[in-house]
C-alpha positions in Angstrom: -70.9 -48.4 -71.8 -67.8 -47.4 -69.6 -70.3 -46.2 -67.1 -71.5 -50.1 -67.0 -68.4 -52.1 -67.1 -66.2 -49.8 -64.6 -69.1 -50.7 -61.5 -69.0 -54.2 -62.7 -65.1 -54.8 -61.9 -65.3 -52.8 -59.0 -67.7 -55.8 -58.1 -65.5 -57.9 -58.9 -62.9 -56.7 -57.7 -64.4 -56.2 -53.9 -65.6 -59.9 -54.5 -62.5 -61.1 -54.8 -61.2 -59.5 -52.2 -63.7 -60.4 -49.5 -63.1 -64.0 -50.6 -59.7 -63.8 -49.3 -58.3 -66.2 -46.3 -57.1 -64.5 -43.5 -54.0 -67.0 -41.8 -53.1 -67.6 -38.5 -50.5 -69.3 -36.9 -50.6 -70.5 -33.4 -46.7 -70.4 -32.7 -46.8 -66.5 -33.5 -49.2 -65.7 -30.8 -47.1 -63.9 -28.1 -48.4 -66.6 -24.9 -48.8 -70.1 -25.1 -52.0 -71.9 -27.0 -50.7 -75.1 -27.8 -53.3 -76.9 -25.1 -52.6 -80.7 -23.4 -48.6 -80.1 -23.1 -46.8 -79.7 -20.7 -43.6 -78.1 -19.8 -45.0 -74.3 -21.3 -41.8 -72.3 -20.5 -39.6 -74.8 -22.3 -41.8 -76.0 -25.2 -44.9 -73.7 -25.5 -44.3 -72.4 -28.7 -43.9 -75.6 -30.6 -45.7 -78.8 -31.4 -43.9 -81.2 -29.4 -44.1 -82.9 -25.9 -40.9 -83.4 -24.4 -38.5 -80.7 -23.4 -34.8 -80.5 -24.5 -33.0 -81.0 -21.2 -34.2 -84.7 -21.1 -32.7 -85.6 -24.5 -29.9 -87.0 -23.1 -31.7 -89.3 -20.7 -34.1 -91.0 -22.9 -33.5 -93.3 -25.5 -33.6 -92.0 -28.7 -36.7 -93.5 -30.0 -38.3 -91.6 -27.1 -36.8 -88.8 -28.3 -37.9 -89.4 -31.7 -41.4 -90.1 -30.7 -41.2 -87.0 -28.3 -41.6 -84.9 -32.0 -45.0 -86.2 -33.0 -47.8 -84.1 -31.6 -49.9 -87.1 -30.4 -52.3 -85.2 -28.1 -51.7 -82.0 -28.4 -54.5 -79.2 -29.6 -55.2 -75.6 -30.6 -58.7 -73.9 -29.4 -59.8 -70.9 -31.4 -63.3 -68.9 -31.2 -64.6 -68.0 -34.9 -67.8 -67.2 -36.0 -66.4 -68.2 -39.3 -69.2 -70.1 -41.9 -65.9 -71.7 -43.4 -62.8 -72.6 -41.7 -59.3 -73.9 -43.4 -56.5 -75.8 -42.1 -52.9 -76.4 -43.4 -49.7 -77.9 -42.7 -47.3 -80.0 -43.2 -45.5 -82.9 -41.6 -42.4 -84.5 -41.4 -42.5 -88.2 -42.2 -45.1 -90.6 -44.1 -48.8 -89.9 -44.2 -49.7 -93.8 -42.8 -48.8 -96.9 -41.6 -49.7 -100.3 -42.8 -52.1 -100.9 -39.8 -53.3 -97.1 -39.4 -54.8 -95.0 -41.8 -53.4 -91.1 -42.9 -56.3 -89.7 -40.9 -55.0 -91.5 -37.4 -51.1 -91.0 -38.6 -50.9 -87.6 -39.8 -55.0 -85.9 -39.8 -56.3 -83.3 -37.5 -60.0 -83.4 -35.8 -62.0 -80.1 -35.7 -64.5 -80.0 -32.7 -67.2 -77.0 -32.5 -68.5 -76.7 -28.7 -71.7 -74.5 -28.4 -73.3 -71.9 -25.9 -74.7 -74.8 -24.2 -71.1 -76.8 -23.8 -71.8 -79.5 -26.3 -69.4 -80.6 -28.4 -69.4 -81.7 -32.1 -67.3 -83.2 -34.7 -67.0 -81.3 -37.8 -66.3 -83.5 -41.1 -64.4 -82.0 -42.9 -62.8 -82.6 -47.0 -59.0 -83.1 -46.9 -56.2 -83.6 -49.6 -53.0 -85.0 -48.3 -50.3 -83.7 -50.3 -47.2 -81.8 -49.6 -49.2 -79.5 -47.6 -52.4 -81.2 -46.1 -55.1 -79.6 -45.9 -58.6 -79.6 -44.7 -61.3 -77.7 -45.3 -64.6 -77.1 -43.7 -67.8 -75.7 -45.4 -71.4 -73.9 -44.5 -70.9 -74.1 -40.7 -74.6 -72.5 -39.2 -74.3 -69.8 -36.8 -75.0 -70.7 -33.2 -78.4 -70.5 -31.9 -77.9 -68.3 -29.1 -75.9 -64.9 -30.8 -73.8 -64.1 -33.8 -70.6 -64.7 -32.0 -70.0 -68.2 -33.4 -68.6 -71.6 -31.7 -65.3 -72.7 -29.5 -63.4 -74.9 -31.6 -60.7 -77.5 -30.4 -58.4 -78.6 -33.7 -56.5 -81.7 -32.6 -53.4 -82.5 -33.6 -51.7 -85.7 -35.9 -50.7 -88.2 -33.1 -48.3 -90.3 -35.2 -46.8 -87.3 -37.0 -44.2 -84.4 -36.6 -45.8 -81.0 -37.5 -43.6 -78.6 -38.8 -45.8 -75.2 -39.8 -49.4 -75.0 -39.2 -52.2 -72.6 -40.1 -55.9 -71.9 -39.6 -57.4 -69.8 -42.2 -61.0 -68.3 -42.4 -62.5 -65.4 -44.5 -61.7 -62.2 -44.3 -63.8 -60.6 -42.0 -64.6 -63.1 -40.1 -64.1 -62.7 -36.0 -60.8 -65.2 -34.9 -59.1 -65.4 -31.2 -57.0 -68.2 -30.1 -58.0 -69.6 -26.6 -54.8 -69.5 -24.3 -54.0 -72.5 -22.7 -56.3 -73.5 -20.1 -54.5 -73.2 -16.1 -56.7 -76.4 -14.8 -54.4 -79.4 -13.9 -54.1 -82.2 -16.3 -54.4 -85.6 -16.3 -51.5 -86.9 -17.2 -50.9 -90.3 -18.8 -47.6 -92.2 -19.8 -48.1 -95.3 -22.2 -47.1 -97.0 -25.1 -48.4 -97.0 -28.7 -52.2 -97.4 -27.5 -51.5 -94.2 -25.9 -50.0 -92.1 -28.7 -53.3 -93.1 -30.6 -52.6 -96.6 -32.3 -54.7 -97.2 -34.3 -57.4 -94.7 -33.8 -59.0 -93.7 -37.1 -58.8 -90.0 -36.3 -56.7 -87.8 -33.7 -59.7 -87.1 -31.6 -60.3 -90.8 -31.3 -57.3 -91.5 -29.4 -58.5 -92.7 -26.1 -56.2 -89.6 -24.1 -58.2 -87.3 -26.6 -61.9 -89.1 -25.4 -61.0 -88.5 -21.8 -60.1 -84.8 -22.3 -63.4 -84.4 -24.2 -65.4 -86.9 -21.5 -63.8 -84.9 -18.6 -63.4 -81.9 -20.3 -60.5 -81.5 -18.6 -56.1 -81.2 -20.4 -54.7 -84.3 -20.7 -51.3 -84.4 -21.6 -50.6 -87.5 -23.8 -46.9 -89.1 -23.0 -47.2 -92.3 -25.1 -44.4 -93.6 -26.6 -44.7 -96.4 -29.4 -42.9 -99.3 -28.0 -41.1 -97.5 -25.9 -43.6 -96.9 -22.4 -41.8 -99.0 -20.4 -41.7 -97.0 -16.6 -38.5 -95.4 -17.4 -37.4 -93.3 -14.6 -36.5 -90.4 -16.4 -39.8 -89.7 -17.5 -41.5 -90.8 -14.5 -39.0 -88.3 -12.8 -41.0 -85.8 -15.8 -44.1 -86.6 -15.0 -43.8 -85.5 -11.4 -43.0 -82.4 -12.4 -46.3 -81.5 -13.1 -48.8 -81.2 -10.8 -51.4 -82.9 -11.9 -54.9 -84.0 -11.4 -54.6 -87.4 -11.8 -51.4 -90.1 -13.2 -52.0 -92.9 -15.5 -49.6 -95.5 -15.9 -50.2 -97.5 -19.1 -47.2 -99.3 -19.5 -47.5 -102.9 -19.3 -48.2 -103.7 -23.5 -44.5 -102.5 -23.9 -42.9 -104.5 -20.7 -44.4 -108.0 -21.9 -41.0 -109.2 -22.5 -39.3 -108.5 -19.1 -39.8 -110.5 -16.2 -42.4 -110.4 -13.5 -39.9 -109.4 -11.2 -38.3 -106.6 -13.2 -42.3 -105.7 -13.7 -42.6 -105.4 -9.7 -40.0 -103.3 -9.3 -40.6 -101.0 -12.4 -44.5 -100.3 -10.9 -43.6 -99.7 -7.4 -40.4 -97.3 -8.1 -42.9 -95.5 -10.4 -45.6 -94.8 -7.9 -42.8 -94.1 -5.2 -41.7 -91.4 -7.0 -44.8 -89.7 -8.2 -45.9 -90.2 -4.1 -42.9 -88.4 -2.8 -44.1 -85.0 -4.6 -47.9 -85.5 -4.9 -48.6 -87.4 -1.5 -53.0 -87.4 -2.7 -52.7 -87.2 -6.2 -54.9 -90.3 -7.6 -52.6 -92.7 -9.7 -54.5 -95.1 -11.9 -52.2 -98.4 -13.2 -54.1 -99.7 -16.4 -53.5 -103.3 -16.4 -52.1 -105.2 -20.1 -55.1 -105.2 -22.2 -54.4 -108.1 -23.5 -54.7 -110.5 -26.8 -58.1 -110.8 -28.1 -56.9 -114.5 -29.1 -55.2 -115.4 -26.1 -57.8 -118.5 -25.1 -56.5 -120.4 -28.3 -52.9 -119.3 -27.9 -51.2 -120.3 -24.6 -48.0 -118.3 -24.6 -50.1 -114.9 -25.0 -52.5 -116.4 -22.6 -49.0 -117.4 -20.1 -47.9 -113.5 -21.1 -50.9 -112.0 -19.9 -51.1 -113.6 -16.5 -47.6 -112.9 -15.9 -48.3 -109.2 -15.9 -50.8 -109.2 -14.1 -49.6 -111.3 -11.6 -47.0 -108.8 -11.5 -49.3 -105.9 -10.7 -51.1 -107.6 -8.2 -47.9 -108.6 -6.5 -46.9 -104.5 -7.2 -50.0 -103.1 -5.7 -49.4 -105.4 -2.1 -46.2 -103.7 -2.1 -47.5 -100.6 -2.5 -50.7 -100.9 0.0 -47.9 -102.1 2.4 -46.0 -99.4 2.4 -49.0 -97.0 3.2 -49.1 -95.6 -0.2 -52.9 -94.4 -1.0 -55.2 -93.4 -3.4 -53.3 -95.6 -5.9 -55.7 -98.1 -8.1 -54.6 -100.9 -10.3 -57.7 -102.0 -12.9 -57.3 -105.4 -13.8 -58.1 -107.0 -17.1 -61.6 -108.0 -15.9 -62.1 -104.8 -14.6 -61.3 -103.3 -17.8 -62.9 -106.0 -19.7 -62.0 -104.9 -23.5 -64.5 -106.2 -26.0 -63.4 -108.6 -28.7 -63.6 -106.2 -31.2 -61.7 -103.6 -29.6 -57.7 -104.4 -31.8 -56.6 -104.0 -35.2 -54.3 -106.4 -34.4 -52.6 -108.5 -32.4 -53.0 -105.6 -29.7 -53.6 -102.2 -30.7 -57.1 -100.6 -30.3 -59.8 -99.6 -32.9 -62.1 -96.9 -32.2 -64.1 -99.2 -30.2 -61.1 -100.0 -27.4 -60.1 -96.6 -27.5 -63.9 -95.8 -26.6 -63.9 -98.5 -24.3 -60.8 -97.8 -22.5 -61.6 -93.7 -22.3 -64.9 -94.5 -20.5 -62.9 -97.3 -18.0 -60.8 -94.6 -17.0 -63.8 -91.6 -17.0 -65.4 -93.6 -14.5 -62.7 -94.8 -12.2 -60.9 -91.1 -12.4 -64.6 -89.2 -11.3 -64.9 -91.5 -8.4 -60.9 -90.9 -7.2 -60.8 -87.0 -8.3 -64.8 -86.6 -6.5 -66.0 -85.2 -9.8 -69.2 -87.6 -9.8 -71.7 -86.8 -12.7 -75.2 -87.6 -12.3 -77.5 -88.9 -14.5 -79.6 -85.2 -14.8 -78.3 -82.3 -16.7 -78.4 -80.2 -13.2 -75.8 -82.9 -12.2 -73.3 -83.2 -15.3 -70.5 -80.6 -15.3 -70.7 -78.4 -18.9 -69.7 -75.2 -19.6 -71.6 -72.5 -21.4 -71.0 -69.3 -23.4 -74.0 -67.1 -23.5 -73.1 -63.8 -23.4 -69.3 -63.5 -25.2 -70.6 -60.1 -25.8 -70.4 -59.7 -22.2 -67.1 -61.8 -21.2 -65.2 -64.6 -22.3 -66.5 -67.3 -20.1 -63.2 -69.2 -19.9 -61.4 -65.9 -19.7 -63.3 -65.4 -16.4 -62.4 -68.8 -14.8 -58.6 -68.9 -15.9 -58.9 -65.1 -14.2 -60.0 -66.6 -11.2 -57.8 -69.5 -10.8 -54.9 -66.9 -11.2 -56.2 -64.7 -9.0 -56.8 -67.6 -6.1 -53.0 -68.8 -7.2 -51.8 -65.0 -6.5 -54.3 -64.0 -3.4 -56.2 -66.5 -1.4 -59.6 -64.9 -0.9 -61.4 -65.0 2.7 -64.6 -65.8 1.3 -66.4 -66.4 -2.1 -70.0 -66.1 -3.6 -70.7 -68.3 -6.6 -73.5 -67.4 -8.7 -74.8 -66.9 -12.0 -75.2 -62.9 -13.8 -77.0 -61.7 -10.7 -73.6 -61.8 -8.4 -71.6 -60.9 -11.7 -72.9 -57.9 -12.3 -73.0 -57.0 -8.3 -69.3 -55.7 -7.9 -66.0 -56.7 -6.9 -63.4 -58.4 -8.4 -63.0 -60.0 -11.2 -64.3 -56.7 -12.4 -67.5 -57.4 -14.7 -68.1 -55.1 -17.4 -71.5 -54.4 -16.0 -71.9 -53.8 -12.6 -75.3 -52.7 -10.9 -74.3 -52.8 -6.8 -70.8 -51.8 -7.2 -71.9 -49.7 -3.7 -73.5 -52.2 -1.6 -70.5 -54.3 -2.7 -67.7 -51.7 -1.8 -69.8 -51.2 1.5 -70.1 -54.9 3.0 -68.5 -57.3 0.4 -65.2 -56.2 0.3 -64.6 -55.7 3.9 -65.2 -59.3 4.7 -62.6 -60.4 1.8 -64.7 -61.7 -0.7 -64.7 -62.6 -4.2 -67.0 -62.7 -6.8 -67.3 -65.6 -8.6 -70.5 -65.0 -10.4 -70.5 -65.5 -14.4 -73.5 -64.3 -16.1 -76.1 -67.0 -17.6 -74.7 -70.0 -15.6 -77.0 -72.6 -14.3 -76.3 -75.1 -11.4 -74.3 -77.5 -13.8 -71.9 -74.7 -15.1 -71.0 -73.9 -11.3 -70.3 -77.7 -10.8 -67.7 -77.8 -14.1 -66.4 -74.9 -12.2 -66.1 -76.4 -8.8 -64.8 -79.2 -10.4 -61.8 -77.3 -12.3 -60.5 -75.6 -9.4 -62.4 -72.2 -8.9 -62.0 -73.0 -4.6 -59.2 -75.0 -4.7 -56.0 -74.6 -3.2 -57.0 -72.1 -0.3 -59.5 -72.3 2.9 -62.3 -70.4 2.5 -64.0 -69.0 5.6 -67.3 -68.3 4.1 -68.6 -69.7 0.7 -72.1 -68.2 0.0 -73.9 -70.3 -3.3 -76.9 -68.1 -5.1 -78.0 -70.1 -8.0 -80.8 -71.5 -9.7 -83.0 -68.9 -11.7 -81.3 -69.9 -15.0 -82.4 -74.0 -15.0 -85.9 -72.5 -14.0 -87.0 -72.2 -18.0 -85.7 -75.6 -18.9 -85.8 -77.9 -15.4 -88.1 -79.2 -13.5 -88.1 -78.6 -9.5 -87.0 -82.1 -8.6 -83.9 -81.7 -11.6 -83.2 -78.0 -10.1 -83.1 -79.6 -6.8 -81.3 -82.6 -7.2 -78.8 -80.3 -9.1 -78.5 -78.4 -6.2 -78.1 -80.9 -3.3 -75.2 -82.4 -6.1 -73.5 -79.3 -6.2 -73.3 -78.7 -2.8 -71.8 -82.0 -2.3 -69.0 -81.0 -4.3 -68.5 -77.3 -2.9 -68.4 -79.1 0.9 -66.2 -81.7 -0.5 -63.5 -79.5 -1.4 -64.1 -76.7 1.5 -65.1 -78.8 4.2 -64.2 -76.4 7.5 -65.7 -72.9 5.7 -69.6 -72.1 6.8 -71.9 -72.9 3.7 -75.1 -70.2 3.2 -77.1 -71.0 -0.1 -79.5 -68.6 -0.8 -82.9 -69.4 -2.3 -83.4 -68.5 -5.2 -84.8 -64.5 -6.2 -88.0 -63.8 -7.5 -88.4 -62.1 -10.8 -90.7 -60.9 -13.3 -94.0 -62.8 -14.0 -92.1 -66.0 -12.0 -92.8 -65.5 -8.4 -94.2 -68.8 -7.8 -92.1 -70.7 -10.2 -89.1 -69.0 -8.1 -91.3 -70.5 -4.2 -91.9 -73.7 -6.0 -88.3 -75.0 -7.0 -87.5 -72.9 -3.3 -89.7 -75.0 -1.6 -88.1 -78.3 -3.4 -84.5 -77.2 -3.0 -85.2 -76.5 0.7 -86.5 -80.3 1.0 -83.2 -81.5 -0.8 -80.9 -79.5 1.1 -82.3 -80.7 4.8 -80.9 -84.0 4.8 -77.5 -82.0 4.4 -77.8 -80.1 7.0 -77.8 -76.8 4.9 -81.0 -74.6 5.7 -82.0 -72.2 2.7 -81.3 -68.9 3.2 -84.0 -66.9 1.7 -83.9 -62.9 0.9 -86.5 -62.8 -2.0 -88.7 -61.9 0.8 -87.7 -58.8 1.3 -87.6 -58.3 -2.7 -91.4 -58.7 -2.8 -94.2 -56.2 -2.5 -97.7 -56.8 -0.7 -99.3 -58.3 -3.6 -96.6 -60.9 -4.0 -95.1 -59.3 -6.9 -91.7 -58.4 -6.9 -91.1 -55.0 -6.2 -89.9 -53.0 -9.0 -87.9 -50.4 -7.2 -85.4 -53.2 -6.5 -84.9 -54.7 -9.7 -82.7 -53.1 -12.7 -85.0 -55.2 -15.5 -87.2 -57.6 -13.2 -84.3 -60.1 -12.7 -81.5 -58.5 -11.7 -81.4 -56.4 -8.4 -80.3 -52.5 -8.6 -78.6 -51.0 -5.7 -81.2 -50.6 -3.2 -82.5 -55.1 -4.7 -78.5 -55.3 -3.3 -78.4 -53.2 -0.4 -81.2 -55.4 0.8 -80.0 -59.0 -0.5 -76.6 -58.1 1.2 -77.9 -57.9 4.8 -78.6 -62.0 4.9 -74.9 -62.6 3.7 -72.8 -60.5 6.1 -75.2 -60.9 9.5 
């Protein structure tokens, strides 16, 4: 009987224990993964969004405001099938118009190996120490190593201690925060999130999602008024875009007061960020104002305000500067709680007003194909962090200007060079004529056209001039695209690359053959080539040379019939460096 019962609370015993919750807390990781804040060497390691030198030049509200957390997120990988969170906050849960979700909840977001995003819905208990809990999360499709998850903050809410817990055992990083510049906005209470339902429904949080891009939320209830002092803030950073969204707070000052506010605002942001696109959001107005004639009086003051602030502006020379006016903007009916403050629907509304005005003034257009919407990916985490690789890069670029770049997919990865992949197949050919002529590698293993355009679009050639930029990419999309998608993807993309290196000489090399695919590979060849003439871009193709007499590639050059060995390089090099 002993024999029985001692195996049986072993069993136990190692049941319980494997059911324990492993905790993590952002603030104790040694660099900075609080993402969409600003300011990291003064406020990094702590969940709020103002630093402490400006406390004596705001008003204390601001201040006070300045605690909540509105905006702010942690990203974590975990391959976790149950994830916790807990914390705790500092004032009440809700407010009479907002529920204890908006106030004082967190949003959990899973993105996949494909880039899309999802919301998890989670159970939660608010108590002294919320929490929320989320149960049976499926493995991703594509490997074992689970999702990206982005855990938004409470926007109306100060946090004091926060944890993530997931079983023990269970793989857990936190993601550091991302290098590409932000967006950043400065409003009032619409801003900080009222009334959005839940944190990831504020309309700053919908824009980072929609652009995939930090946006660094500096909206202060009642109190977004143009104030210099954190105008002077804002120009600190160097951003990829400013929104001013100020006017709902300066509806009782006087137009000319309104004038002035605007144009000293854009002056100053100008004077450090002569290009930078500025976006002025115009009052969005009472949804009753055609019955009420003092809101309706209100609301044409402004505006007439910001018209009268944007011929100011224009006549000064100041560019690249955009005011959208309440019909531009157009907020449906339903869009307010209240006598102003947004629903989920407004804060949709207004997130996709400024998505579409921001691609066209930042040139980050997304088409209406897959090839031609920016997305990341992360296929082969047992290979590389794929956001590891492109903050790498953007550091490297910041430290050491390459000479010339390739951009490609695993085939340039695993070629040679730096970033140093943990594979490398031509390290040789690469050592020989690659890094001579300065270049970098910019190849991440199982990215398709639309990966390279997220990339392109967050900064991967930015900030340097490039004398060469050579594009190989393609042979992923050929399992899921058709040639026209693959080609209009490619045309899109190089459209971008040109945009944002317009003096360095553009090769783009067809596509290589592989495997069983040889004339899948001269079929989307043939209809990129097409795409790319009007362009002025002729297709450089080196799969030729890859090929044997029966058309089949030729297996001496290949490592697994994709990816070229050294003597597939040795040969694929020659039509870069002639």
């Amino acid at each position: 009987m002993k024999n029985i019962v001692l195996p049986l609370v072993a069993m136990l015993l190692f049941g319980t224990v494997s059911a324990q919750t492993v905790w993590h807390n952002p603030l104790d990781e040694g660099q900075c993964v609080v993402q969409n804040q600003g300011f990291e060497n003064e406020i990094g390691h702590s969940y709020v969004r103002l630093p402490d030198r400006i406390r004596e030049s705001v008003s204390q509200a601001i201040w006070n405001l300045s605690r909540n957390s509105s905006g702010l997120a942690v990203h974590f990988y975990s391959d976790a099938p149950h994830i916790e969170v807990r914390y705790t906050v500092a004032q009440g849960f809700a407010l009479n118009h907002m529920p204890a979700t908006g106030v004082s909840g967190v949003d959990l977001y899973a993105v996949d190996t494909e880039g899309a995003m999802t919301h998890l819905s989670g159970k939660y208990s608010f108590r002294d120490t919320v929490t929320y809990t989320y149960d049976a999360i499926k493995p991703d499709n594509y490997h074992k190593m689970g999702y990206e998850y982005r855990l938004y903050l409470p926007p109306y809410n100060t946090v004091k201690w926060l944890e993530i817990g997931v079983p023990e055992g269970a793989s857990f990083k936190f993601v550091p925060r991302r290098k590409e510049k932000p967006i950043v906005a400065y409003g009032t209470s619409i801003a900080q999130g009222g009334c959005a339902s839940r944190p990831a429904m504020i309309w700053s949080n919908i824009l980072e999602r929609k652009m995939d891009r930090p946006v660094i939320n500096l909206g202060f209830s009642g109190n977004g008024r143009l104030d210099k002092p954190v105008i002077d803030l804002m120009g600190e950073i160097d951003a990829a875009a400013y929104i001013l969204d100020c006017y709902p707070n300066l509806t009782g000052f006087e137009k000319s007061e309104i004038v002035k506010r605007t144009v000293d605002a854009v002056r100053s942001l100008r004077a450090g960020h002569p290009t930078t696109p500025i976006v002025i959001m115009s009052f969005s107005g009472y949804p009753d104002s055609h019955l009420i004639d003092s809101r309706a009086a209100t609301e044409q003051r402004i505006d007439e305000a910001a018209r009268e602030a944007m011929q100011q502006i224009e006549a000064e020379g100041i560019t690249n500067v955009r005011y959208v006016s309440p019909e531009q903007l157009a907020m449906p009916e339903e869009a307010t709680v209240d006598y102003v403050h947004l629903t989920d629907i407004g804060m949709q509304h207004l997130a996709d007003t400024y998505e579409n005005l921001l691609r066209e003034m930042m040139h980050e257009p997304s088409g209406g194909t897959v090839t031609t919407h920016p997305v990341t990916q992360r296929g082969e985490p047992f290979m590389y962090e794929w956001r590891e690789r492109h903050t790498q890069i953007l550091t490297m670029n910041a430290e050491a200007a390459p000479e010339r770049v390739i951009i490609g997919n695993s085939i340039i990865n695993y070629w040679g060079g730096e970033p140093v992949a943990k594979l490398q197949s031509g390290a040789e050919s690469w050592e020989k004529y690659m890094a001579p002529r300065g270049f970098r590698n910019l190849g991440f293993g199982c990215d398709r056209i639309e990966n390279v355009l997220w990339r392109i679009y967050h900064g991967e050639i930015d900030g340097f001039k490039a004398k060469e930029v050579v594009l190989a990419i393609g042979t992923n999309n050929l399992w899921r695209d058709n040639d026209a998608e693959i080609a209009r993807g490619m045309a899109h993309l190089v459209k971008a690359i040109r945009e944002r290196q317009p003096d360095a000489e553009l090769k783009v090399m067809a596509i290589l053959p592989r495997r069983d695919m040889e004339e899948r590979v001269a079929s989307a060849n043939r209809a990129i080539a097409e795409a790319l003439k009007p362009l002025g871009i002729t297709l450089i193709d080196a799969g030729e040379k890859l090929l044997g007499r029966d058309g089949k590639i030729d297996e001496s050059c290949f490592r697994d019939g994709l990816h070229p060995n050294e003597k597939g390089y040795g040969k694929i090099v020659k039509f870069i460096c002639r």
